[in-house]
C-alpha positions in Angstrom: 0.0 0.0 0.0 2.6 2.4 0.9 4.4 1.7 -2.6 1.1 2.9 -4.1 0.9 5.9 -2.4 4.3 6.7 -3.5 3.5 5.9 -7.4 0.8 8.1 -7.2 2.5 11.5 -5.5 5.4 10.3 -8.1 2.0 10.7 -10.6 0.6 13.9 -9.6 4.3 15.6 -9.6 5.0 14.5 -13.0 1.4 15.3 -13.8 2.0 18.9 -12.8 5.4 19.6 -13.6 4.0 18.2 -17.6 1.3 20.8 -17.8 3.7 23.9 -16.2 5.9 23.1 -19.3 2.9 22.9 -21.9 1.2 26.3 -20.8 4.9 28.2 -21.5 5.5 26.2 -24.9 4.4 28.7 -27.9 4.1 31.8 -25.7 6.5 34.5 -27.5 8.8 35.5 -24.6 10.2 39.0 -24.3 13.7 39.6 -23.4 14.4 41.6 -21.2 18.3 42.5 -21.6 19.3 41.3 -24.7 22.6 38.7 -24.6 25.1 39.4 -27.0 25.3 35.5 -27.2 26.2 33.8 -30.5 27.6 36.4 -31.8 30.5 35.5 -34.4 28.2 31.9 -34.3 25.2 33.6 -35.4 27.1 35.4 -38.4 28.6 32.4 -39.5 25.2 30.6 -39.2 23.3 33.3 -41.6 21.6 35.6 -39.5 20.9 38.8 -41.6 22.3 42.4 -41.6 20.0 44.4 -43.7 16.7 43.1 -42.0 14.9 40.9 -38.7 15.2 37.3 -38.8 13.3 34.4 -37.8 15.6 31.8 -36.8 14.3 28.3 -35.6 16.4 25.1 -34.2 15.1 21.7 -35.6 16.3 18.5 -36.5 15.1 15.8 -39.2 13.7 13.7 -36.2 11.8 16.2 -34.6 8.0 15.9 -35.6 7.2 20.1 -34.0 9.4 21.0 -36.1 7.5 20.6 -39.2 4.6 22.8 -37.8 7.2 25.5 -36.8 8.0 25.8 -40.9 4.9 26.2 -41.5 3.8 28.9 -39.1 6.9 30.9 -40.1 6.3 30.5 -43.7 2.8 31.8 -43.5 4.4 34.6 -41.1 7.2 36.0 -43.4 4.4 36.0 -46.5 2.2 37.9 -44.4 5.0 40.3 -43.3 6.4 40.3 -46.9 2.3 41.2 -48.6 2.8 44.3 -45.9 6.6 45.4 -47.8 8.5 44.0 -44.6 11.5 41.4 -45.2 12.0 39.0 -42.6 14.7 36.2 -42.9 13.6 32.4 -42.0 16.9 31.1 -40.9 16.3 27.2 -40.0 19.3 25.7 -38.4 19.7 22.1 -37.8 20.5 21.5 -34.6 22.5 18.5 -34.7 24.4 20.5 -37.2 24.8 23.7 -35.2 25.9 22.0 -31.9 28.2 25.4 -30.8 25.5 27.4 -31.4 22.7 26.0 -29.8 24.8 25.7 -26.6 25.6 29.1 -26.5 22.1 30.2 -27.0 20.6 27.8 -24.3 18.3 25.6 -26.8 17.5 23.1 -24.6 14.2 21.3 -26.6 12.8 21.3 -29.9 11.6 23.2 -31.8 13.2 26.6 -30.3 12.4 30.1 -32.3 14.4 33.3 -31.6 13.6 36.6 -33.6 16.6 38.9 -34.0 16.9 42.6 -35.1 19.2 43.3 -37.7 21.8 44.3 -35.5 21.9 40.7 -34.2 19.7 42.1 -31.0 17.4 38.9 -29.5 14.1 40.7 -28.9 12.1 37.3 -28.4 12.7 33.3 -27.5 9.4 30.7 -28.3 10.1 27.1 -27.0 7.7 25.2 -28.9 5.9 25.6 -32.0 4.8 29.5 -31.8 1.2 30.7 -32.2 1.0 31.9 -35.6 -0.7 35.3 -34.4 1.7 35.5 -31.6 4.3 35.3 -33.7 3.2 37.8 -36.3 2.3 40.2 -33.7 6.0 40.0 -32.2 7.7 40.5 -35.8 6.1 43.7 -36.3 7.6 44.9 -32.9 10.8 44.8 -33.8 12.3 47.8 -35.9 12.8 47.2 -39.9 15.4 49.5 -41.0 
């Protein structure tokens, strides 16, 4: 009986702890004070000069990762019907090892959206809400 008991607190943790993670994935997270991690990494990885960019970790066995393309397709067309240019950079992740350590990626899929300075103005763990998303692009500055 007491092994039950145990189980089932064992249960209800893992229960909870499973749903705290689920309510933050997809939420568009501000950042506060921007790092200046990645740096020469996120140079060398693509990240554009001349406008934002969109840049997403995934790998070829992640399944999210397929619905993060799509949501940041539809996102740059929209952005791009309104005259805005937004890079989609997708890294790999398996790929991009250095990288994703320096920036913390710790799951899959991960989106961050950088100015063109290289400036993180937001970090999504998860596949991002498509509104969300869109909404948070057009904060950040187009030169």
């Amino acid at each position: 009986m007491p092994n039950v008991l145990i189980l089932l607190a064992a249960i209800a943790v893992a229960l909870a702890i499973g749903f705290a993670l689920r309510a933050r994935s997809g939420r568009v997270r501000a950042v506060a004070a921007p790092p200046s991690a990645g740096g020469q990494l996120l140079r060398d990885a693509g990240i554009s000069a001349t406008g934002p960019t969109i840049l997403h970790f995934s790998a070829t066995w992640c399944g999210p990762c397929a619905a993060v393309r799509r949501v940041v397709a539809n996102t740059t067309a929209t952005l791009a019907d309104e005259g805005r240019t937004v890079l989609d950079l997708e890294l790999d992740i398996d790929e991009n090892p250095s990288l994703a350590r320096e920036l913390k990626v710790l799951s899959l899929p991960t989106t961050f959206l950088y100015d063109e300075s290289g400036t993180l103005h937001h970090r999504i763990p998860g596949v991002p809400q498509a509104n969300a998303l869109l909404s948070a692009m057009r904060q950040i500055p187009q030169p």
